[in-house]
TORKOL-4160 file (C-alpha; in steps of 0.2 Angstrom, whole numbers, padded with zeros to 4 digits, m for minus):
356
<pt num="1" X="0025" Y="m0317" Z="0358"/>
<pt num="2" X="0009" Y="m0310" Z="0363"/>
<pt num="3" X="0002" Y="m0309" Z="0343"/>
<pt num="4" X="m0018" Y="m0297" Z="0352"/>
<pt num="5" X="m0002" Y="m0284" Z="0354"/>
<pt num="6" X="0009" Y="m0286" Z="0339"/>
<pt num="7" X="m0007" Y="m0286" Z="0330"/>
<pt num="8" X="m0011" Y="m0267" Z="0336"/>
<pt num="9" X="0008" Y="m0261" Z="0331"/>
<pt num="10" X="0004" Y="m0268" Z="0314"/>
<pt num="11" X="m0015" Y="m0259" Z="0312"/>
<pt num="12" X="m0004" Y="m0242" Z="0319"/>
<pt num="13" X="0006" Y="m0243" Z="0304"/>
<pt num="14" X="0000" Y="m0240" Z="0285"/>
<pt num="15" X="0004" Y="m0252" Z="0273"/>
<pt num="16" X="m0004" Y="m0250" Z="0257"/>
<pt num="17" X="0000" Y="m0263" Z="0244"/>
<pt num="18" X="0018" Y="m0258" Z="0238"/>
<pt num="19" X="0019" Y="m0248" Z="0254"/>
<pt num="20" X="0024" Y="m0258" Z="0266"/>
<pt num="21" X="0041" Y="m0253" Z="0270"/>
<pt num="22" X="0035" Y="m0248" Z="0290"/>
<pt num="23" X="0027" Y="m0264" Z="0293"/>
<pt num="24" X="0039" Y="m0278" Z="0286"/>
<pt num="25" X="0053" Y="m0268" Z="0298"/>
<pt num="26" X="0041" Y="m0272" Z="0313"/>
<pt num="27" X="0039" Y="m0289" Z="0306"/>
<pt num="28" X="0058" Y="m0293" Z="0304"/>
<pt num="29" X="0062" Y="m0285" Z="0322"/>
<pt num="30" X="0048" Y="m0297" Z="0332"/>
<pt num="31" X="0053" Y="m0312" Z="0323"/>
<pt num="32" X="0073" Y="m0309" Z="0326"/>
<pt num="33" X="0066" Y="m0305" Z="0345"/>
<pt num="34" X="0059" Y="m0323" Z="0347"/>
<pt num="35" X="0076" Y="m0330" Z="0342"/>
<pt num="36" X="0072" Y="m0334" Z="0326"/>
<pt num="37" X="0085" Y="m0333" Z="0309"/>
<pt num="38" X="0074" Y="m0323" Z="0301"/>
<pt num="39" X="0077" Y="m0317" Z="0283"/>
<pt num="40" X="0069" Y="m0303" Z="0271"/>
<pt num="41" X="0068" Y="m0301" Z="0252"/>
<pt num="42" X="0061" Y="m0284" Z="0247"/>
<pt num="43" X="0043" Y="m0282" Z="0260"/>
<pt num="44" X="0043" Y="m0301" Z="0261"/>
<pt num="45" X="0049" Y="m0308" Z="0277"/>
<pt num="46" X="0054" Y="m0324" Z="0280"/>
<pt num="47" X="0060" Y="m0338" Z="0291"/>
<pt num="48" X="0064" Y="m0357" Z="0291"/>
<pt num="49" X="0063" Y="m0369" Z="0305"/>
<pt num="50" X="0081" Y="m0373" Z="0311"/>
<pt num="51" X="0080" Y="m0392" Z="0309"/>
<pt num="52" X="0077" Y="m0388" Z="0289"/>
<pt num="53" X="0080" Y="m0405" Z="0280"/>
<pt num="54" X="0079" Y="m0402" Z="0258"/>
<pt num="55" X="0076" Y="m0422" Z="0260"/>
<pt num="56" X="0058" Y="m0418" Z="0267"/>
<pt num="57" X="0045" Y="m0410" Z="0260"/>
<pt num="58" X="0039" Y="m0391" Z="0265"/>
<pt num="59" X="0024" Y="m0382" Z="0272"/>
<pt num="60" X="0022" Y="m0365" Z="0267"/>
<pt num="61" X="0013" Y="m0355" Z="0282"/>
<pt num="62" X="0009" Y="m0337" Z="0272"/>
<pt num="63" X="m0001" Y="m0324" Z="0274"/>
<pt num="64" X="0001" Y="m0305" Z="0270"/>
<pt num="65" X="0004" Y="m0288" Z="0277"/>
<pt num="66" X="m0001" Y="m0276" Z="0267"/>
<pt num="67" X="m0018" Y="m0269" Z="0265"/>
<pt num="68" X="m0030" Y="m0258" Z="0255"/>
<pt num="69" X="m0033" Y="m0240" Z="0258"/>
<pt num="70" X="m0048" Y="m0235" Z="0268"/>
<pt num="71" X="m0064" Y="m0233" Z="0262"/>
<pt num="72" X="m0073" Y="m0215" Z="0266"/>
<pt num="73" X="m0085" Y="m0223" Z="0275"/>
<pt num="74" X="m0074" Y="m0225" Z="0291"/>
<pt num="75" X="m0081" Y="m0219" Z="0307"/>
<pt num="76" X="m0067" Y="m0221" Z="0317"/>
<pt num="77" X="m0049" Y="m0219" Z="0312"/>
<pt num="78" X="m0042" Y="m0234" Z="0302"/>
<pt num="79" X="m0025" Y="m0235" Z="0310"/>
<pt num="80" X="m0032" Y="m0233" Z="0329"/>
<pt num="81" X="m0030" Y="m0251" Z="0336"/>
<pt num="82" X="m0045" Y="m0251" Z="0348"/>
<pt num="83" X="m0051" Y="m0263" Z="0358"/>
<pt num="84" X="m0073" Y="m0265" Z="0360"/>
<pt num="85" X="m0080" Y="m0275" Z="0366"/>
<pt num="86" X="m0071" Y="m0291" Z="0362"/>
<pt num="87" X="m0066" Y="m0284" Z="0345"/>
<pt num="88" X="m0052" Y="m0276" Z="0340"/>
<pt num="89" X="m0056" Y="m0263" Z="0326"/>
<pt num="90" X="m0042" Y="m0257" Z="0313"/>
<pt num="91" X="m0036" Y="m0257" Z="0295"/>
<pt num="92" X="m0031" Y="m0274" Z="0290"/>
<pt num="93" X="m0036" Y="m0282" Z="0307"/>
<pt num="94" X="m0048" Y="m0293" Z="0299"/>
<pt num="95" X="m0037" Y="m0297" Z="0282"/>
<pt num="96" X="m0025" Y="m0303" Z="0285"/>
<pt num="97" X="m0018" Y="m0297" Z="0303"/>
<pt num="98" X="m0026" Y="m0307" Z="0313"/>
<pt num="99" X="m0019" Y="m0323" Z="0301"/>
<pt num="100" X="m0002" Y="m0316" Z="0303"/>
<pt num="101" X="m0001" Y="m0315" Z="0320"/>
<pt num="102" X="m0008" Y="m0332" Z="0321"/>
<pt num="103" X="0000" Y="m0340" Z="0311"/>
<pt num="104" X="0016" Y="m0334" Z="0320"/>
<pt num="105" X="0011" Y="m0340" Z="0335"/>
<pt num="106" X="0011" Y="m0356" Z="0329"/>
<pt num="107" X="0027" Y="m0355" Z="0320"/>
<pt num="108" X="0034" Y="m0350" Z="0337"/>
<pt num="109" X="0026" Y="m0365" Z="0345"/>
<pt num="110" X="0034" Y="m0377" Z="0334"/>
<pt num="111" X="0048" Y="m0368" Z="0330"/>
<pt num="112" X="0062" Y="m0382" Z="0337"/>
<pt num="113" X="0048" Y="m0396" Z="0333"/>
<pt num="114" X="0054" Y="m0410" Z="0323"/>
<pt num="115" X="0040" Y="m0413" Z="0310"/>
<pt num="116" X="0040" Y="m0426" Z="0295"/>
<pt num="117" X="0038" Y="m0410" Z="0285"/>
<pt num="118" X="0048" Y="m0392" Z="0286"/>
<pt num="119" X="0039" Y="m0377" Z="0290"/>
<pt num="120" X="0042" Y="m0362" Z="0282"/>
<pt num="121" X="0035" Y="m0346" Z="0287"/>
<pt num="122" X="0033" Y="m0328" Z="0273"/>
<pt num="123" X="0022" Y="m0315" Z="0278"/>
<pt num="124" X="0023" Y="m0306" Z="0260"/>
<pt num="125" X="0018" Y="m0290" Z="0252"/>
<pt num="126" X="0006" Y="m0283" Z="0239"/>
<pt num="127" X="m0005" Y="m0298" Z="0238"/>
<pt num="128" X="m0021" Y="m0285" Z="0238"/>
<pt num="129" X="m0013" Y="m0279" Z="0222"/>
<pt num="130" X="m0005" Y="m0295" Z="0215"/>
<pt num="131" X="0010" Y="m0286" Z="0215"/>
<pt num="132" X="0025" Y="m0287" Z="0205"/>
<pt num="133" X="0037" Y="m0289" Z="0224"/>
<pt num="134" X="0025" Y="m0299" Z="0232"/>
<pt num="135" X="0023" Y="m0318" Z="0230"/>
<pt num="136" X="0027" Y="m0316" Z="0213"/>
<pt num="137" X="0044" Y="m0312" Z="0216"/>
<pt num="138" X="0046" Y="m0320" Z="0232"/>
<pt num="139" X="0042" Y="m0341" Z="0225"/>
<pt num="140" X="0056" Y="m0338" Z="0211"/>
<pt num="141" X="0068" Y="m0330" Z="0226"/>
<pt num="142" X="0066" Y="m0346" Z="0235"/>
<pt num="143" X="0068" Y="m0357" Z="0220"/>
<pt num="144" X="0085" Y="m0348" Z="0220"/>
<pt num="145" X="0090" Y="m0352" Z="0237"/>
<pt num="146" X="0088" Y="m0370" Z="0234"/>
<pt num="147" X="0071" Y="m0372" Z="0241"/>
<pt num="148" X="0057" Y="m0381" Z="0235"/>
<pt num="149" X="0035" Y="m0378" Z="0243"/>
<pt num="150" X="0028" Y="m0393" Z="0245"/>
<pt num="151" X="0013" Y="m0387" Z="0249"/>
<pt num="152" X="0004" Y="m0371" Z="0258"/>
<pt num="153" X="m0006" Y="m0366" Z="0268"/>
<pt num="154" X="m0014" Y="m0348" Z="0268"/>
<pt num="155" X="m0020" Y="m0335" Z="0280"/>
<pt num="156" X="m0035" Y="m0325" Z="0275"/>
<pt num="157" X="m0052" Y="m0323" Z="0284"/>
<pt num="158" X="m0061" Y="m0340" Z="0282"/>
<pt num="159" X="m0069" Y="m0342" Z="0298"/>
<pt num="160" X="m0055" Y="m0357" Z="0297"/>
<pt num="161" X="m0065" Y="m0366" Z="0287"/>
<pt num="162" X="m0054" Y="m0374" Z="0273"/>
<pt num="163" X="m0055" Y="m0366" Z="0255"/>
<pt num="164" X="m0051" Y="m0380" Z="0243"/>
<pt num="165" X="m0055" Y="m0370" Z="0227"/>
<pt num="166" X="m0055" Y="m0353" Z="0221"/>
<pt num="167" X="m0058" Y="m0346" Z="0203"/>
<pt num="168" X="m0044" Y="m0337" Z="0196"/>
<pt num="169" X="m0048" Y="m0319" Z="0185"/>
<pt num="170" X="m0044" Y="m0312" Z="0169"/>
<pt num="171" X="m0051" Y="m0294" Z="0162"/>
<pt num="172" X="m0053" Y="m0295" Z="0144"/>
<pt num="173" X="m0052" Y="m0275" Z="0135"/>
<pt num="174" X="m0062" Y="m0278" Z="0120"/>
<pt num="175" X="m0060" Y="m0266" Z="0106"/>
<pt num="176" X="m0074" Y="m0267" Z="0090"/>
<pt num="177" X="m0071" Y="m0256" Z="0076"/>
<pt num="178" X="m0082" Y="m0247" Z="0061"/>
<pt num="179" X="m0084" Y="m0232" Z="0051"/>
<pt num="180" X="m0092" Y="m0216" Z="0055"/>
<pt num="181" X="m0107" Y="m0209" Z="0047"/>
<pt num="182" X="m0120" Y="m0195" Z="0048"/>
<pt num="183" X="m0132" Y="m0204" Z="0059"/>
<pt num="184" X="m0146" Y="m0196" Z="0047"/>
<pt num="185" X="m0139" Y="m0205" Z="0033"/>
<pt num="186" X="m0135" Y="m0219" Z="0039"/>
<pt num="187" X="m0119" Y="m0218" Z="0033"/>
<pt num="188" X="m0106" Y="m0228" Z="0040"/>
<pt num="189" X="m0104" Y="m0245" Z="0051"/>
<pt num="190" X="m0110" Y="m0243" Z="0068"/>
<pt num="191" X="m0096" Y="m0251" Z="0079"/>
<pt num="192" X="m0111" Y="m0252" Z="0092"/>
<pt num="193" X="m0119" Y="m0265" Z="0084"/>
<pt num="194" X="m0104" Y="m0275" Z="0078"/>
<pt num="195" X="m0099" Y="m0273" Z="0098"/>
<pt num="196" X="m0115" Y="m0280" Z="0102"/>
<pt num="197" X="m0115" Y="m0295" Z="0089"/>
<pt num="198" X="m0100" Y="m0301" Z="0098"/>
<pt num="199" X="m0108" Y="m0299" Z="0118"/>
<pt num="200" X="m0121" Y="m0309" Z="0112"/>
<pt num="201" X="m0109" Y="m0322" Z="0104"/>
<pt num="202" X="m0100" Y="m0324" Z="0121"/>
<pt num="203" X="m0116" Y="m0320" Z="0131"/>
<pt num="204" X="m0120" Y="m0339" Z="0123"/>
<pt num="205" X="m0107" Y="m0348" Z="0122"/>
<pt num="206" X="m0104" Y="m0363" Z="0132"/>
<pt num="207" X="m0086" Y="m0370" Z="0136"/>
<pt num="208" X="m0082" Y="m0388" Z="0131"/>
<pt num="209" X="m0076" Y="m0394" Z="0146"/>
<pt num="210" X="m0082" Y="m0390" Z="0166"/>
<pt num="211" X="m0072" Y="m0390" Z="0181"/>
<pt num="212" X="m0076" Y="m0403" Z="0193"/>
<pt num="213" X="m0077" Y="m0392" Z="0209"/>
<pt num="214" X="m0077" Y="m0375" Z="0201"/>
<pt num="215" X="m0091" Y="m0380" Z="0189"/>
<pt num="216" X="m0090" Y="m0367" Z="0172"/>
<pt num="217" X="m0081" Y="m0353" Z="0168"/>
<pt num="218" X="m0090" Y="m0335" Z="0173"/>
<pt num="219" X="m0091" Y="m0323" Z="0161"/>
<pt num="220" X="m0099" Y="m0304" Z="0163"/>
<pt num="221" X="m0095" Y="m0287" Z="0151"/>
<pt num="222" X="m0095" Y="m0276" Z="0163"/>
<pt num="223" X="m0091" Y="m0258" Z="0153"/>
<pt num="224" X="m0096" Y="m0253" Z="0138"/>
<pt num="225" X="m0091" Y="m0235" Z="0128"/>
<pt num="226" X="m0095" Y="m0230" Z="0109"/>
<pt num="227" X="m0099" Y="m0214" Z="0101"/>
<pt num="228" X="m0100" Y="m0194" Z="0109"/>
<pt num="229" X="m0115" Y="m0186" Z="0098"/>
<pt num="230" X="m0131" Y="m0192" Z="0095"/>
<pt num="231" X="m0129" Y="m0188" Z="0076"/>
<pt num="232" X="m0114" Y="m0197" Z="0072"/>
<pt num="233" X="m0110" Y="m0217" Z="0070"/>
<pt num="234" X="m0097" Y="m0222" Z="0082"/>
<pt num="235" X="m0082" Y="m0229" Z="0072"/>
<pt num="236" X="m0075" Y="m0237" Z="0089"/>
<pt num="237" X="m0084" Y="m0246" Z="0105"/>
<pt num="238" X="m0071" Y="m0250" Z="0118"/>
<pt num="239" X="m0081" Y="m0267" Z="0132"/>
<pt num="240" X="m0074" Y="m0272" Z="0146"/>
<pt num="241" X="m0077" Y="m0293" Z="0149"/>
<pt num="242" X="m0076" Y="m0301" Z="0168"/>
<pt num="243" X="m0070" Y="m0318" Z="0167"/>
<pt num="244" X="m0070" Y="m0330" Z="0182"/>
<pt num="245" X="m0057" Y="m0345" Z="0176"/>
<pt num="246" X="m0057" Y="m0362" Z="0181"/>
<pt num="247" X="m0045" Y="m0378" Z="0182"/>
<pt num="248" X="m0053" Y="m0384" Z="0166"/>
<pt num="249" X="m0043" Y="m0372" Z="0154"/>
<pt num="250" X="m0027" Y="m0361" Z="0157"/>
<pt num="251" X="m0032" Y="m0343" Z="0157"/>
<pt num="252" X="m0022" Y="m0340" Z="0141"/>
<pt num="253" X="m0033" Y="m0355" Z="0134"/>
<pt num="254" X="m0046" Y="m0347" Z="0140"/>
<pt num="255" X="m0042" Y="m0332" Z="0132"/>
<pt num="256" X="m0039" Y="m0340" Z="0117"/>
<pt num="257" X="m0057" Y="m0350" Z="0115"/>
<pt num="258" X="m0065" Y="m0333" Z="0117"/>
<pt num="259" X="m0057" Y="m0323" Z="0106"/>
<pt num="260" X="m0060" Y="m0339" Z="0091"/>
<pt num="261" X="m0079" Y="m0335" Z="0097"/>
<pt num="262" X="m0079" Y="m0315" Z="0091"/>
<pt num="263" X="m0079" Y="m0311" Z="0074"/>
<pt num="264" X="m0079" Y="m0292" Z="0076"/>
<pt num="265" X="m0069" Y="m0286" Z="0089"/>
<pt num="266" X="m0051" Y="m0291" Z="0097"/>
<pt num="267" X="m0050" Y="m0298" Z="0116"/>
<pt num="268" X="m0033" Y="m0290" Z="0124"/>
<pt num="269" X="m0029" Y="m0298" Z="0143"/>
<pt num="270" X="m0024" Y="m0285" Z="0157"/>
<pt num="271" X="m0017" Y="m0301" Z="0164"/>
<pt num="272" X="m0017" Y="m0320" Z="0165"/>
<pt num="273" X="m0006" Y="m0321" Z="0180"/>
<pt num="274" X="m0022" Y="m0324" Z="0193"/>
<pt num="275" X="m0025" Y="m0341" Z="0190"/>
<pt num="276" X="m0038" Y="m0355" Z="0197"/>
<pt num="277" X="m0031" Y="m0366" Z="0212"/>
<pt num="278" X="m0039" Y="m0383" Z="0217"/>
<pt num="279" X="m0034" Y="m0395" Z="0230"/>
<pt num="280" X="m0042" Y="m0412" Z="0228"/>
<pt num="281" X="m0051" Y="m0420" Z="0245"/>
<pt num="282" X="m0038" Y="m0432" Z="0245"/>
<pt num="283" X="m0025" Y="m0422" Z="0248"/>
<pt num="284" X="m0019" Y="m0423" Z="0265"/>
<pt num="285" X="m0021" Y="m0404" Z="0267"/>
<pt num="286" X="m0040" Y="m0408" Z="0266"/>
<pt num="287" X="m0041" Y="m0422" Z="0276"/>
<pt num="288" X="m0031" Y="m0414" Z="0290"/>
<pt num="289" X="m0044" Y="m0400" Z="0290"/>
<pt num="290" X="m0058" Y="m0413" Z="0291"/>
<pt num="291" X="m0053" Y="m0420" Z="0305"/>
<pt num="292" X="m0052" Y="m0405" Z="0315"/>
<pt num="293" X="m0071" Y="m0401" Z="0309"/>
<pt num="294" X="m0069" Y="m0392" Z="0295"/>
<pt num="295" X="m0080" Y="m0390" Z="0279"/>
<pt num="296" X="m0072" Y="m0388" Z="0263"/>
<pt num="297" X="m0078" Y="m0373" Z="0251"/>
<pt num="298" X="m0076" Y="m0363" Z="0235"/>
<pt num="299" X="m0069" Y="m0347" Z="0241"/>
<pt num="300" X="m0077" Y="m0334" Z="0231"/>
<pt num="301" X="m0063" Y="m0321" Z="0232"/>
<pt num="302" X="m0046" Y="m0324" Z="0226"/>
<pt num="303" X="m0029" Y="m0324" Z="0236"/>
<pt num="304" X="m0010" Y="m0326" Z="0232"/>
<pt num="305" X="m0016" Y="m0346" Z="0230"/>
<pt num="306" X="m0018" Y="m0338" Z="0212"/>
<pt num="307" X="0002" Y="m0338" Z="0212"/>
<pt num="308" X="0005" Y="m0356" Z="0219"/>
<pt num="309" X="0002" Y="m0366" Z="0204"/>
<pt num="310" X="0015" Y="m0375" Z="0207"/>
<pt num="311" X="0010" Y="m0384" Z="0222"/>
<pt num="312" X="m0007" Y="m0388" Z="0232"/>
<pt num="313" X="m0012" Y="m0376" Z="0243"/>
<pt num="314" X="m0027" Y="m0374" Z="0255"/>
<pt num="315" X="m0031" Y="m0355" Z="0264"/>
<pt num="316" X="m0040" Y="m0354" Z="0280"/>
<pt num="317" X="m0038" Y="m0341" Z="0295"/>
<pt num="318" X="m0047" Y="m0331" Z="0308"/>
<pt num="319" X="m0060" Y="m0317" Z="0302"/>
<pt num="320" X="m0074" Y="m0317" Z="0292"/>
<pt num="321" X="m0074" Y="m0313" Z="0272"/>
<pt num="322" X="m0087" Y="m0301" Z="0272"/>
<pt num="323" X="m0078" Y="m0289" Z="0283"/>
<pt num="324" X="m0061" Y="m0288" Z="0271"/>
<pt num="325" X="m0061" Y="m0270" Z="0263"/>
<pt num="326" X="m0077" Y="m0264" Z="0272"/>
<pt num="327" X="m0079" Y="m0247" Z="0287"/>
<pt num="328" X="m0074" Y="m0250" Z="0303"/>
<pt num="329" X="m0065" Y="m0268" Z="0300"/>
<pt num="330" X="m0062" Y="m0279" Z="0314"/>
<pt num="331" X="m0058" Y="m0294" Z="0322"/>
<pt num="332" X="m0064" Y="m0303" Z="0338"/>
<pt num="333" X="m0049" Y="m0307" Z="0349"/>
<pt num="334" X="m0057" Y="m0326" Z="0350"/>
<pt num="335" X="m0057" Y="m0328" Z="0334"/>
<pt num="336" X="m0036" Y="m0325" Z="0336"/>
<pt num="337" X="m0034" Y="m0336" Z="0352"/>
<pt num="338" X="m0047" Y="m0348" Z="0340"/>
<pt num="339" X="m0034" Y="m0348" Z="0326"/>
<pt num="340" X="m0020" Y="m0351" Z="0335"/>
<pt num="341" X="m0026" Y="m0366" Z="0344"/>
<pt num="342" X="m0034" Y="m0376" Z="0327"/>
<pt num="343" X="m0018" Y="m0370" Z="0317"/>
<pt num="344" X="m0008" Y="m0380" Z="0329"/>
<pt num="345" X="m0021" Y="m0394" Z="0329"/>
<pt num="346" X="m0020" Y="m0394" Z="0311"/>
<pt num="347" X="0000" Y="m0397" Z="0309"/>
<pt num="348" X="m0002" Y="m0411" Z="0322"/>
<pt num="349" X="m0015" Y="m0417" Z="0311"/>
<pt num="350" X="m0005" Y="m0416" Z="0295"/>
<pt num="351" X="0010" Y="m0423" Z="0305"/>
<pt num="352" X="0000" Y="m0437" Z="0307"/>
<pt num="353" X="m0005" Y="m0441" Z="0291"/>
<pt num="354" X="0011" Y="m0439" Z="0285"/>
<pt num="355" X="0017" Y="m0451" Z="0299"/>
<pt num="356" X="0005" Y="m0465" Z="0293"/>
């Protein structure tokens, strides 16, 4: 496959998370063109090597297809795949194409490879939006069909460095109550400065326990609402709380300590489904990055590692972080060829390990 070309069909096409109908067609169609018994559940496409053995255990290779909507400060068309200078600009180029179409390329490579572990490769949909038919639908689909990740490996724009750790996220909608009052009075209980009694009870408090590698739970209030005339006591404030989980506690324990430290207000998760991940040094994940050079790091961004609970898994891939969701996004086509080579050096490395 030449992946510098299926690289620019994907940019040409819009795939907005839960959009991504056009893309995951041209994805299907290239796999089934290299030969390969290529499968597809919803946008999520999907293919195992043919020497497939249950006995072993499996790689996940995963990375995504859909992206986020352009920003306005474009300044040249987002879905124009042009090539400058070495870089090739587009919509999603940087996160995640260029992991895609690596990462296919070295699927390709070992393809009819007999490994002591089974590869299996999804490039999934609506992980920008930690989507209801993305990775959250497509584990249990393969649960279904009898097959069981081992472990995974994940596309996103690292540099391919290896990401060991990332926090997981819950937004907490706090709601504090009063009574209103004529302000000139001072009538009434002002919800304001119940809300505020709490903020400062959170702002303080300190978790019992610590992650090892992701250190201590975040917490930020990010929004806060009360009141809509200066003469009135506002009977209501409506906070918004940021909360950066760890390994150390579930995010529904997490919740669940936090809302023991308010006395005025309740704590309603949007969602507890983007969790922490942590993969120990020891894993051979790690070490197989090690020995190609690699660094380990906390990943300050999330990914669908957030949906792999279930098993290790370790993201690395072409591109840079600080170009996901920014003007004019790009990729360098060495960085491509550059992934392509360490991805393969990275499976004979785990081969190895495994072989030991």
């Amino acid at each position: 496959m030449n992946p510098v070309r299926l690289l620019q069909q994907l940019i040409a096409l819009p795939s907005f998370s839960r959009s991504e109908n056009a893309t995951a067609d041209l994805l299907f169609s290239e796999m089934d063109s290299l030969g390969f018994s290529v499968r597809r559940f919803r946008n999520n496409i999907w293919v195992l090597q043919p020497s497939f053995d249950p006995a072993k255990p499996t790689l996940l290779l995963n990375s995504h297809h859909d992206t986020v909507r352009p920003t306005d400060a474009y300044t040249r068309d987002p879905f124009s795949p042009e090539i400058i200078d070495g870089r090739l600009y587009g919509l999603g180029s940087n996160d995640a194409g260029a992991s895609v179409v690596a990462l296919m390329s070295v699927f390709e490579k070992f393809h009819n490879r007999i490994l002591p572990f089974n590869l299996l490769l999804a490039i999934t949909a609506e992980e920008e939006v930690t989507g209801e038919n993305g990775m959250r639908a497509f584990l249990p689909h393969l649960e279904r069909q009898g097959i069981a990740i081992s472990m995974a490996l994940v596309g996103e724009p690292t540099g391919m460095q290896p990401a060991v750790a990332e926090r997981g996220l819950v937004v907490l909608d706090c709601l504090t109550s009063g009574k209103s009052g004529h302000a000139a009075r001072g009538e009434g209980v002002n919800a304001l400065y119940r809300a505020i009694e709490d903020i400062e009870a959170l702002r303080n408090f300190r978790f019992p326990s610590e992650s090892r590698i992701l250190g201590p739970v975040g917490l930020q209030v990010t929004v806060i609402e009360a009141g809509r005339q200066h003469n009135v006591v506002p009977a209501e404030c409506r906070w918004v709380v940021d909360v950066r989980t760890t390994d150390a506690y579930s995010n529904e324990e997490t919740v669940d300590l936090l809302s023991r430290v308010v006395k005025n207000s309740s704590l309603t998760p949007r969602s507890t489904r983007v969790r922490a991940s942590v993969i120990e040094n020891s894993h051979p994940m790690v070490k197989a990055a090690v020995m190609m050079g690699g660094m380990p790091f906390v990943s300050p961004t999330t990914s669908d590692m957030s949906q792999m609970a279930a098993f290790p898994s370790l993201k690395m891939g072409p591109g840079k972080s600080e170009r996901s969701h920014s003007a004019d996004e790009f990729v360098e086509i060495a960085e491509i060829e550059n992934a392509i080579l360490k991805y393969e050096t990275y499976i004979n490395n785990l081969s190895h390990i495994f072989e030991l």
